[in-house]
C-alpha positions in Angstrom: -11.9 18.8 3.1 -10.0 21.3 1.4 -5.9 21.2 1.0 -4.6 23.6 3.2 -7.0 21.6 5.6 -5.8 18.4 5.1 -2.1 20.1 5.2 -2.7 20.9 8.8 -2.7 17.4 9.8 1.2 16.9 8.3 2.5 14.6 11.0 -0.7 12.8 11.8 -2.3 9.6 11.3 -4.9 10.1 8.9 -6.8 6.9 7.8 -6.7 3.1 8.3 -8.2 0.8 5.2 -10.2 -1.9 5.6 -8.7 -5.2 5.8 -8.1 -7.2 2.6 -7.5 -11.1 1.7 -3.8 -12.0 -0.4 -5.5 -15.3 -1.4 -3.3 -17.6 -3.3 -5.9 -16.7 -6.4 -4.9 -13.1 -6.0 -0.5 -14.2 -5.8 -1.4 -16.3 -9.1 -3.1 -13.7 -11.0 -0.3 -11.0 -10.2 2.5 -13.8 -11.0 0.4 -14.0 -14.8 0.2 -10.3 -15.2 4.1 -9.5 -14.3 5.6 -13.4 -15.7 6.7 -13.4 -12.0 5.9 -17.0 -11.3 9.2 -17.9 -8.8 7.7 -21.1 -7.2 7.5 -19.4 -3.5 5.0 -17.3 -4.9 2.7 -20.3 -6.9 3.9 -23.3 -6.2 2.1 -24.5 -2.8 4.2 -27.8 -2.4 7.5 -26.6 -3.0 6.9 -23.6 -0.8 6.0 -25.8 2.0 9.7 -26.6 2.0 10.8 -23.0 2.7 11.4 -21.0 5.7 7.8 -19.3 4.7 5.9 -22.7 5.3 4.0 -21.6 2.2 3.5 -19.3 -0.8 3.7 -15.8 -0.1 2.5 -12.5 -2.2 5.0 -10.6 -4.3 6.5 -7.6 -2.2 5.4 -5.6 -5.3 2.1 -6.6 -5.0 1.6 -6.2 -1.8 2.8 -2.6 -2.7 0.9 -2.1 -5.8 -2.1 -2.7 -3.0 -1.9 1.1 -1.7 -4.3 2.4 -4.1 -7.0 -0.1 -3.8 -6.5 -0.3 0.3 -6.2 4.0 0.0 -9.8 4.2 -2.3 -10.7 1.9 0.9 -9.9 3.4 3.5 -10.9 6.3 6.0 -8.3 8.8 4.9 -9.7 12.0 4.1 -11.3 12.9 1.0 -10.0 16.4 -0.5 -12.8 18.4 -2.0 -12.6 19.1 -5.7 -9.8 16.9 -6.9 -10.1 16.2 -10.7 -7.1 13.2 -10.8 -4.7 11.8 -8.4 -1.6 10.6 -10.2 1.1 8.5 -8.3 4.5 10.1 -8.5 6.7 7.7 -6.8 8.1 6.4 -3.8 10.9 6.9 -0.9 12.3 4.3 1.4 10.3 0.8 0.9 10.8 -1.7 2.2 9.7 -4.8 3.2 9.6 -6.1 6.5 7.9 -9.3 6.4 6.2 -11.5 3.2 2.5 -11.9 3.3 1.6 -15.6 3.4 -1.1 -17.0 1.1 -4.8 -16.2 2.6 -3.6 -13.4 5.4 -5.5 -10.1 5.2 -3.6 -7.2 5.4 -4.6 -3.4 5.6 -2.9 -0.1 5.4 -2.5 3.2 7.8 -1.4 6.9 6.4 0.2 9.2 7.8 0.4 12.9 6.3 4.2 13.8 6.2 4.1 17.1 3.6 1.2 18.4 1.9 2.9 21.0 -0.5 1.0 23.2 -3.0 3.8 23.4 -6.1 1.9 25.1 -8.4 -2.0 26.9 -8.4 -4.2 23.8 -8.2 -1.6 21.1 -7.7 -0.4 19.5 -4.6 1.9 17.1 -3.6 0.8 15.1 -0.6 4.1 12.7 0.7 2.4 9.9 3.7 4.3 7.1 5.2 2.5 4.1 4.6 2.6 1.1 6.9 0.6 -2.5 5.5 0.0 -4.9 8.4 -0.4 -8.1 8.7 -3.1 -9.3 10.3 -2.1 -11.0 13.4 1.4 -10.4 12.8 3.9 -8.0 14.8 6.0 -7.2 12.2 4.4 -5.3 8.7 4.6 -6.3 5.7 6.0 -3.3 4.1 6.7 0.6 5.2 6.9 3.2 2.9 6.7 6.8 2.0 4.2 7.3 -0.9 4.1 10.8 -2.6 0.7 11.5 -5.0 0.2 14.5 -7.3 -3.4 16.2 -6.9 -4.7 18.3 -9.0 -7.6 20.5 -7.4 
């Protein structure tokens, strides 16, 4: 798909990923790599003890999932792109903490697709991670990406 085709689907949903496991091994690994290790995130007893019922992921890394659950997904491929490179975010927030072992997945949809330059785009989606069984997502965002074509 080429940009100015993808661009004419600003204000569409455009993909769904595939559905993806926060296991507890997952939360631990993330609390190692950001010396986040706040005990409602590793410690499975004292978390029993909290509203939660249980450990829950980092609202970070449920965020810092978009790319993997985005290289996952359905969204549409763009023909030709040399390197994606995130550029930042607008409005997140998260609705609801992922408990330990729940599989979440993410849906996109296009907001802008803007050409700033020959060759370079800027594509903005709002990004909504569910929960699986859950009413309430975990997180909603809008994600902006630099292309280069």
């Amino acid at each position: 798909m080429t940009p100015q085709e993808l661009a004419a689907k600003t204000g569409e949903h455009i993909g769904t990923s595939e559905w993806v496991e926060m296991s507890q091994e997952r939360i631990n690994m993330f609390a190692d790599a950001t010396g986040d290790h706040q005990f409602i995130h590793i410690n499975e007893e004292a978390a029993k003890m909290t509203p939660f019922g249980g450990t829950i992921a980092h609202g970070f890394l449920t965020l810092s999932m978009i790319p993997y659950l985005g290289a996952n997904s359905d969204t549409p491929k763009i023909d030709g792109v040399k390197m994606g490179v995130n550029y930042g975010g607008n409005k997140t927030r998260f609705i609801s903490p992922v408990r330990s072992g729940k599989r979440i997945r993410g849906h996109w949809k296009l907001l802008e697709m803007v050409e700033k330059r020959p060759g370079q785009w800027q594509q903005t989606c709002e990004i909504t991670i569910e929960i699986e069984g859950e009413d309430k997502p975990a997180l909603i965002c809008e994600w902006i990406t630099q292309l280069f074509v």
